[in-house]
N, C-alpha and C positions, 0 to 999 in steps of 0.2 A: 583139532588137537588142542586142548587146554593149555597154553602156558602165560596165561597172567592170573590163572589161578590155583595155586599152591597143592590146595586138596585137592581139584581135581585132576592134577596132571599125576598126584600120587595115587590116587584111584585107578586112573588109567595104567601108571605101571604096575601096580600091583594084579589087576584082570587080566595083563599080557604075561605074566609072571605065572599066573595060576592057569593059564590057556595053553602055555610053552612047555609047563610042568603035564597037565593032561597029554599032551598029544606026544609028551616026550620025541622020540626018534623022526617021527611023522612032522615035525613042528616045520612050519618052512622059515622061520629064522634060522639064516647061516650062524651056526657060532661060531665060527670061525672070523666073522665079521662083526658080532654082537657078543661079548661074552656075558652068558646070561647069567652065572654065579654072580659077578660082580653086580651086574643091571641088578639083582633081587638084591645085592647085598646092600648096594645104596637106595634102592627102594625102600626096604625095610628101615633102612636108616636114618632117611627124609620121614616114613611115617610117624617112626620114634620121637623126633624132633616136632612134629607138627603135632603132635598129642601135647608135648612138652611143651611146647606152644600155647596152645589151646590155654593148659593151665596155669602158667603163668600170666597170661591175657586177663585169665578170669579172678586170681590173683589182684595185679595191677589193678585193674576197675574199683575191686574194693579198695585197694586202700588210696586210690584218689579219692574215691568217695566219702573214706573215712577224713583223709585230710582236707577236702573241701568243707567238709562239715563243722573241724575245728577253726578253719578260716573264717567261715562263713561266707562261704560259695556256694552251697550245695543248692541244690531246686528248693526253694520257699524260704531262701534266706535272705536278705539284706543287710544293709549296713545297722539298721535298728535293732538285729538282732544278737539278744543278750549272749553272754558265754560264748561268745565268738570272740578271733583272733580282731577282726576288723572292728565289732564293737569298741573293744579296748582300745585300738589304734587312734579310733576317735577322740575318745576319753582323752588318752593323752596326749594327744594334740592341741584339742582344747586347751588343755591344762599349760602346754608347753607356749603356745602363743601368747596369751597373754602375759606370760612370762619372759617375754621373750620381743614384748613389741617393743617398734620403733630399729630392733636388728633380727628381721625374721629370719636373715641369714646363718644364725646360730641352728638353728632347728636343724640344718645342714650335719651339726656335728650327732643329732641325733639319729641321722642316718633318712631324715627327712629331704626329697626332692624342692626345692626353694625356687620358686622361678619368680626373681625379680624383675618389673617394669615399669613402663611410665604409661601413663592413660593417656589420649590427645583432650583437649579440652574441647568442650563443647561449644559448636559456636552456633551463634542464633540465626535460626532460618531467617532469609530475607520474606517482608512480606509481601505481597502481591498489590499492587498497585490497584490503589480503588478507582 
């Protein structure tokens, strides 16, 4: 019995739905213990949903796709690439740095992530005894 998969467990009530419908009076579902109008009526209901589903899903995809594209996210993009959102970001970052050195913490008010530190200094290997 399906239930960690959506469509097929709607599948499934809907064939027991159309199987309780055939055999009507014969059916050995108690209805009295399953009432079957409702079981078809949220059946039908979950399948509505899961169509509605479906196209919203297919929906969605495009228009990540579309907006990855004008990020420049999308498969075969990089940051090199022109007409894109992250192109330009680049651009003016560029632009904003040097403008900006010696307090790169400014770049902060441009909504730029700044992450200030210190280097350790290099220190020179010892050498190996001749």
């Amino acid at each position: 019995m399906p239930t960690a998969d959506a469509a097929a467990t709607i599948n499934l009530c809907k064939a027991i739905c159309k199987q309780h419908k055939k055999l009507a009076a014969a059916s050995p579902i108690p209805t009295k213990v399953v009432n079957m109008t409702q079981f078809e009526e949220r059946a039908t209901s979950a399948d509505t949903l899961q169509s509605e589903i479906l196209e919203l899903s297919s929906q969605l995809q495009e228009k990540m796709g579309a907006r990855n594209l004008l990020l420049g996210m999308a498969d075969g993009q990089n940051a090199e690439s022109t007409g894109t959102l992250i192109f330009d970001l680049r651009l003016i970052r560029d632009f904003l740095l040097p403008a900006h050195r010696g307090n790169e913490q400014a770049l902060e008010g441009w909504g730029f992530n700044v992450v200030i530190g210190t280097a350790k200094a290099r220190t020179a290997k010892a050498k190996p005894a001749a």
